[in-house]
PDB file as gemmi writes it, atoms N, CA and C in Angstrom:
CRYST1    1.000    1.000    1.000  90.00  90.00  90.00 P 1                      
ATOM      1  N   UNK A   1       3.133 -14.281  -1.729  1.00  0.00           N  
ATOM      2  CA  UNK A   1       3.095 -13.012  -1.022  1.00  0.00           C  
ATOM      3  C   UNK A   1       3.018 -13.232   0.490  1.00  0.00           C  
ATOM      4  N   UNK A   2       2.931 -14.434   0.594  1.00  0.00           N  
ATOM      5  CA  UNK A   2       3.101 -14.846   2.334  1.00  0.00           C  
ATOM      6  C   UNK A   2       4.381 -14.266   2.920  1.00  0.00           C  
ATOM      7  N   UNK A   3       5.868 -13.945   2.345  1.00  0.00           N  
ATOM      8  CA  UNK A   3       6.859 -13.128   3.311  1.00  0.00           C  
ATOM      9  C   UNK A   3       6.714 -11.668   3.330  1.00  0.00           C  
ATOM     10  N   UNK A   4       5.535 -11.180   2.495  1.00  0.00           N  
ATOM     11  CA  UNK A   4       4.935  -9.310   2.331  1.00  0.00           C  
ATOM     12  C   UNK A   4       4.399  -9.758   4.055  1.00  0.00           C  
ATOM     13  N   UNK A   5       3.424 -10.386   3.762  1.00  0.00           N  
ATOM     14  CA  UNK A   5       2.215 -10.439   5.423  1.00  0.00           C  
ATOM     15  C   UNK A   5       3.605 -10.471   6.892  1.00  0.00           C  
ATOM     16  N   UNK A   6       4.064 -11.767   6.796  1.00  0.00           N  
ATOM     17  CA  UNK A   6       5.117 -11.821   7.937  1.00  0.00           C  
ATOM     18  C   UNK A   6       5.895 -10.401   8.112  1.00  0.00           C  
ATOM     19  N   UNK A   7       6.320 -10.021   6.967  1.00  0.00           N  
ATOM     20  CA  UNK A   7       7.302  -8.926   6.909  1.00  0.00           C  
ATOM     21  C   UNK A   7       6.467  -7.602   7.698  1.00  0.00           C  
ATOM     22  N   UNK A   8       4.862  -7.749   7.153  1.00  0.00           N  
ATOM     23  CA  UNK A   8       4.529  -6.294   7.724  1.00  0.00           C  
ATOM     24  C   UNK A   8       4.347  -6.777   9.272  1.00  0.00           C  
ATOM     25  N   UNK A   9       3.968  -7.928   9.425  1.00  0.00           N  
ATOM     26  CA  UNK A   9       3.740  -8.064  10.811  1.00  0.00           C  
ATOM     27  C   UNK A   9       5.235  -7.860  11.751  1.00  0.00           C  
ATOM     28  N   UNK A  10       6.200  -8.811  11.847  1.00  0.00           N  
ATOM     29  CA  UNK A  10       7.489  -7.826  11.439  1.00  0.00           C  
ATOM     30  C   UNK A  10       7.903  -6.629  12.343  1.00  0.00           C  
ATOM     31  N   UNK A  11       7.303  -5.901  11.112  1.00  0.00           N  
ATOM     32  CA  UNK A  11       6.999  -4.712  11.339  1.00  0.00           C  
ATOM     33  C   UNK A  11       6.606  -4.206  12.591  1.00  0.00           C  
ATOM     34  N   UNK A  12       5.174  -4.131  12.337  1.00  0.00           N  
ATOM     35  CA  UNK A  12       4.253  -3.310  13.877  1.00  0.00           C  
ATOM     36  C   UNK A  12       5.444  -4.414  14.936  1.00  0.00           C  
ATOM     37  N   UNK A  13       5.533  -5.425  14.964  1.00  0.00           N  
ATOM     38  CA  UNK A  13       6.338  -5.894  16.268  1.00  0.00           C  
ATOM     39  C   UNK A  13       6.960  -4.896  16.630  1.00  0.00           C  
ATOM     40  N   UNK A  14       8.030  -5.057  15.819  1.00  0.00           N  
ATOM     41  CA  UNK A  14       9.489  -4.431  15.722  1.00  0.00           C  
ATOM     42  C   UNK A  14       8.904  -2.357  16.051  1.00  0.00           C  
ATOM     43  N   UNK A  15       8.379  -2.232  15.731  1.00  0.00           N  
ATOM     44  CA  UNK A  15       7.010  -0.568  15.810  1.00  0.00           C  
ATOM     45  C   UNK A  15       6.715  -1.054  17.153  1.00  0.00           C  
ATOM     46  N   UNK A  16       6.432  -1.736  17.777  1.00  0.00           N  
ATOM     47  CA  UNK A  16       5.658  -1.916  19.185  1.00  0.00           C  
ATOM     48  C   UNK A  16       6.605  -1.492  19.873  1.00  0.00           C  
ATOM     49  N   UNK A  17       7.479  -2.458  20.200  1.00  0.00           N  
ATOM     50  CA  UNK A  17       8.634  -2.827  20.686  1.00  0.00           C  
ATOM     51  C   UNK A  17       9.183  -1.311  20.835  1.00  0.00           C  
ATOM     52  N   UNK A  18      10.049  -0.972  19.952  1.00  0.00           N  
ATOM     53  CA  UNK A  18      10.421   0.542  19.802  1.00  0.00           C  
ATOM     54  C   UNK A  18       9.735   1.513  20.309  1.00  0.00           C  
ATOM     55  N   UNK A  19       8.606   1.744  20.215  1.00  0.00           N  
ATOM     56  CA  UNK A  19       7.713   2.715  20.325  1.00  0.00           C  
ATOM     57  C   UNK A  19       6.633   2.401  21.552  1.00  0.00           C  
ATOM     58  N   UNK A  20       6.548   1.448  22.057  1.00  0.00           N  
ATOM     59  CA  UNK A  20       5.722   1.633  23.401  1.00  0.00           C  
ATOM     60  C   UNK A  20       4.178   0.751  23.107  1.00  0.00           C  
ATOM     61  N   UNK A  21       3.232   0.886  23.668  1.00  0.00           N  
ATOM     62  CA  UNK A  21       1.843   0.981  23.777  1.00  0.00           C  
ATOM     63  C   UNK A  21       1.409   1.530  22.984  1.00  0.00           C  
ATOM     64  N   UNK A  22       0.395   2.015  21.677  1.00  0.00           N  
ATOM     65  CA  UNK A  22      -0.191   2.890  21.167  1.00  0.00           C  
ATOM     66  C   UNK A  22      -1.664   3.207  21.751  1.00  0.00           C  
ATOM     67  N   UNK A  23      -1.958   4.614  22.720  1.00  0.00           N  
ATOM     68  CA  UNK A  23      -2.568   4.775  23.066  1.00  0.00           C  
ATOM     69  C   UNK A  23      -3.955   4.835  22.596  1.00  0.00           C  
ATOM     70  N   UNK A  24      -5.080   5.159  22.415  1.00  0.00           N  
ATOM     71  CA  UNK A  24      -6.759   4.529  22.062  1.00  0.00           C  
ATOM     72  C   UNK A  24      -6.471   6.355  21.332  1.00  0.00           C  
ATOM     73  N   UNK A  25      -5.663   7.362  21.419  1.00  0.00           N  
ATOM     74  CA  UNK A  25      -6.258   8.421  20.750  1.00  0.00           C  
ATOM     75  C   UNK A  25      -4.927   7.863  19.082  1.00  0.00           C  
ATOM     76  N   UNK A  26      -3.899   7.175  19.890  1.00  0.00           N  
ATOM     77  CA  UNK A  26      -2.995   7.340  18.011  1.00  0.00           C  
ATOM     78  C   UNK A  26      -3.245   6.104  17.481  1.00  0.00           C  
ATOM     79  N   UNK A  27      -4.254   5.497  18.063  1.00  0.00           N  
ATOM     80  CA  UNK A  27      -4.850   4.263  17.630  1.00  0.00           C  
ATOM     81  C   UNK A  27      -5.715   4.587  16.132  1.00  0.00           C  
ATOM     82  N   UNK A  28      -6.593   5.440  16.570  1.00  0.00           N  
ATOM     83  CA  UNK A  28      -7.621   6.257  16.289  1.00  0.00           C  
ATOM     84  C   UNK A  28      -7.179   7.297  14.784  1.00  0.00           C  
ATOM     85  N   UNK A  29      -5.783   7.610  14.933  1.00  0.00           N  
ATOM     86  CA  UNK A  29      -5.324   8.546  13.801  1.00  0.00           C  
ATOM     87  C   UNK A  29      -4.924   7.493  13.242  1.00  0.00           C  
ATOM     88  N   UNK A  30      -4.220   6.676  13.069  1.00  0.00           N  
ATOM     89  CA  UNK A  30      -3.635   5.429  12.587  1.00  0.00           C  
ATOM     90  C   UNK A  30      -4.593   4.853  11.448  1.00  0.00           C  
ATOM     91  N   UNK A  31      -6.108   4.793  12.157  1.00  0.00           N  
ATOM     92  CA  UNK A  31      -7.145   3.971  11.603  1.00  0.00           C  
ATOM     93  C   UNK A  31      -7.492   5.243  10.850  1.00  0.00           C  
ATOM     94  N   UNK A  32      -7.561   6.340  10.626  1.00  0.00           N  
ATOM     95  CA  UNK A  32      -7.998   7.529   9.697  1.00  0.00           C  
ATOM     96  C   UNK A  32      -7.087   7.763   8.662  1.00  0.00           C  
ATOM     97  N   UNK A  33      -5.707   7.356   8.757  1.00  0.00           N  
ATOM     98  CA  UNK A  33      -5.225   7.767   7.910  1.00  0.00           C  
ATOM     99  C   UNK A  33      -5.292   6.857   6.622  1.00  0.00           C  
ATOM    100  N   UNK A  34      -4.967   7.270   5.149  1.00  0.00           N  
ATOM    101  CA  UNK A  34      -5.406   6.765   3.982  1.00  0.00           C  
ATOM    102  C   UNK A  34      -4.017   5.912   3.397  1.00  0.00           C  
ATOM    103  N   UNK A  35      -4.410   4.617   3.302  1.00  0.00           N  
ATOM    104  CA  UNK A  35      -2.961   4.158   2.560  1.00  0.00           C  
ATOM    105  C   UNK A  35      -3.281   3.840   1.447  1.00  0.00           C  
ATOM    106  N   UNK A  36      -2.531   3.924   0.454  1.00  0.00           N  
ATOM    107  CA  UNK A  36      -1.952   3.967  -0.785  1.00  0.00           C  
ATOM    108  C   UNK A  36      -1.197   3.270  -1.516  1.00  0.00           C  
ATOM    109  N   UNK A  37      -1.395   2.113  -2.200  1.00  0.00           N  
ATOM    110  CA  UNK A  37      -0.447   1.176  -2.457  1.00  0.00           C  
ATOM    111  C   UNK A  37      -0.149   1.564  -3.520  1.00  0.00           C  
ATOM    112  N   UNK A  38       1.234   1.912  -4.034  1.00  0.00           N  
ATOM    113  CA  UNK A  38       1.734   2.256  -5.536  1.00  0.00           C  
ATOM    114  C   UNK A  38       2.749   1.453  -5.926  1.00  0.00           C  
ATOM    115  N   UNK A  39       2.695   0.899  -7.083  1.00  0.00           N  
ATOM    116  CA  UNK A  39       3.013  -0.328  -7.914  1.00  0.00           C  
ATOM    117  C   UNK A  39       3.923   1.024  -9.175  1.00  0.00           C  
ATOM    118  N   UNK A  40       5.235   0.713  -9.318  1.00  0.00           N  
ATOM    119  CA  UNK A  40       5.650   1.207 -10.053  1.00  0.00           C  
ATOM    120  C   UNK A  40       6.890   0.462 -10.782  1.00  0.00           C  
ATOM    121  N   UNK A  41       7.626   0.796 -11.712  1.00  0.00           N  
ATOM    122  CA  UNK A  41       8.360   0.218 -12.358  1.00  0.00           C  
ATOM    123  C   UNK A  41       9.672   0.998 -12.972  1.00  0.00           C  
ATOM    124  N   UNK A  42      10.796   0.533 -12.332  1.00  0.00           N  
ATOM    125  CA  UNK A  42      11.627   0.937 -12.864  1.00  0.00           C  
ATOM    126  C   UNK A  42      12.321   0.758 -14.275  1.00  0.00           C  
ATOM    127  N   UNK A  43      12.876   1.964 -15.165  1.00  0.00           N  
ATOM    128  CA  UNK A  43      12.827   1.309 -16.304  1.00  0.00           C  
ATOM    129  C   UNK A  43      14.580   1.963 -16.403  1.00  0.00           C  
ATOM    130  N   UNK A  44      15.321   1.306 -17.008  1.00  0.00           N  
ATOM    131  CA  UNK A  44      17.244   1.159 -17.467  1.00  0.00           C  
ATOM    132  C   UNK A  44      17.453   1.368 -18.238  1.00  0.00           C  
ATOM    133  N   UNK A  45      18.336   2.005 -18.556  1.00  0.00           N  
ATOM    134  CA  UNK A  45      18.571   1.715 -20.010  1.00  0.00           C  
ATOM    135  C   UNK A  45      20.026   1.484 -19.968  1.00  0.00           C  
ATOM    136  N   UNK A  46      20.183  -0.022 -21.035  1.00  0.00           N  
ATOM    137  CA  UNK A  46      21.253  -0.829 -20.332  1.00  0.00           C  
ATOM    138  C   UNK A  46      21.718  -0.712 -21.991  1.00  0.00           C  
ATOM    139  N   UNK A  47      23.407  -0.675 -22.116  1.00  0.00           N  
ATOM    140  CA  UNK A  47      23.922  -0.890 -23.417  1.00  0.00           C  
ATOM    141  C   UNK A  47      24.719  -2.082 -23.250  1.00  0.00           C  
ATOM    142  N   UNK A  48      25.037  -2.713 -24.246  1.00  0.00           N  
ATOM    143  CA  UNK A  48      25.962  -3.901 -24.281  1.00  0.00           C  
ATOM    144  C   UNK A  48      27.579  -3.470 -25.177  1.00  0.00           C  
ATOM    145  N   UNK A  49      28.054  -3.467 -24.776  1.00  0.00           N  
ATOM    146  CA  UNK A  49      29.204  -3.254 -25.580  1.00  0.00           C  
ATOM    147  C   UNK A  49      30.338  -4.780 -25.370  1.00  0.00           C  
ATOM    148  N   UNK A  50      30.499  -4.955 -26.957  1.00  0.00           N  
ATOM    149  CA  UNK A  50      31.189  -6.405 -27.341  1.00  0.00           C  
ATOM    150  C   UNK A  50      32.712  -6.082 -27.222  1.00  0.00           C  
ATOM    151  N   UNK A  51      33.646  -6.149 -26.871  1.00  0.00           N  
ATOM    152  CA  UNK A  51      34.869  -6.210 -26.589  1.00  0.00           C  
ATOM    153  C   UNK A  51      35.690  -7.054 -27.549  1.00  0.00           C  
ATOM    154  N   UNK A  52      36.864  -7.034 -27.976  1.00  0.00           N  
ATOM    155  CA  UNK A  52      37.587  -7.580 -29.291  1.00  0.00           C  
ATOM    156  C   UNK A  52      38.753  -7.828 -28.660  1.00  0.00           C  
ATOM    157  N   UNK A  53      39.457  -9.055 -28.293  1.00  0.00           N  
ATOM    158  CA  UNK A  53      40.946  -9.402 -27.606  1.00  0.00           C  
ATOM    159  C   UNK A  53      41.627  -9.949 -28.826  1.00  0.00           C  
TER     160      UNK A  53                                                      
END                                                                             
């Protein structure tokens, strides 16, 4: 899970960069807001069809 960490860091760079300074008040909302990690799973439904030459 070491390229998740790089990737989020990454991130805020690439968020800095773009976006400026984050001032001490959206610092502040940033740190209030609630994150949520959701783990979900996609499910297929896959058929096989055999072919006859």
């Amino acid at each position: 899970m070491q390229w998740k960490s790089l990737h989020e860091e990454e991130k805020l760079e690439r968020q800095n960069l773009r976006d400026g300074e984050i001032s001490d008040e959206e610092e502040d909302d940033e740190e209030a807001k609630e994150v949520k990690e959701v783990e979900f799973e996609d499910v297929i439904d896959v058929t096989e069809e055999i072919v006859q030459e």
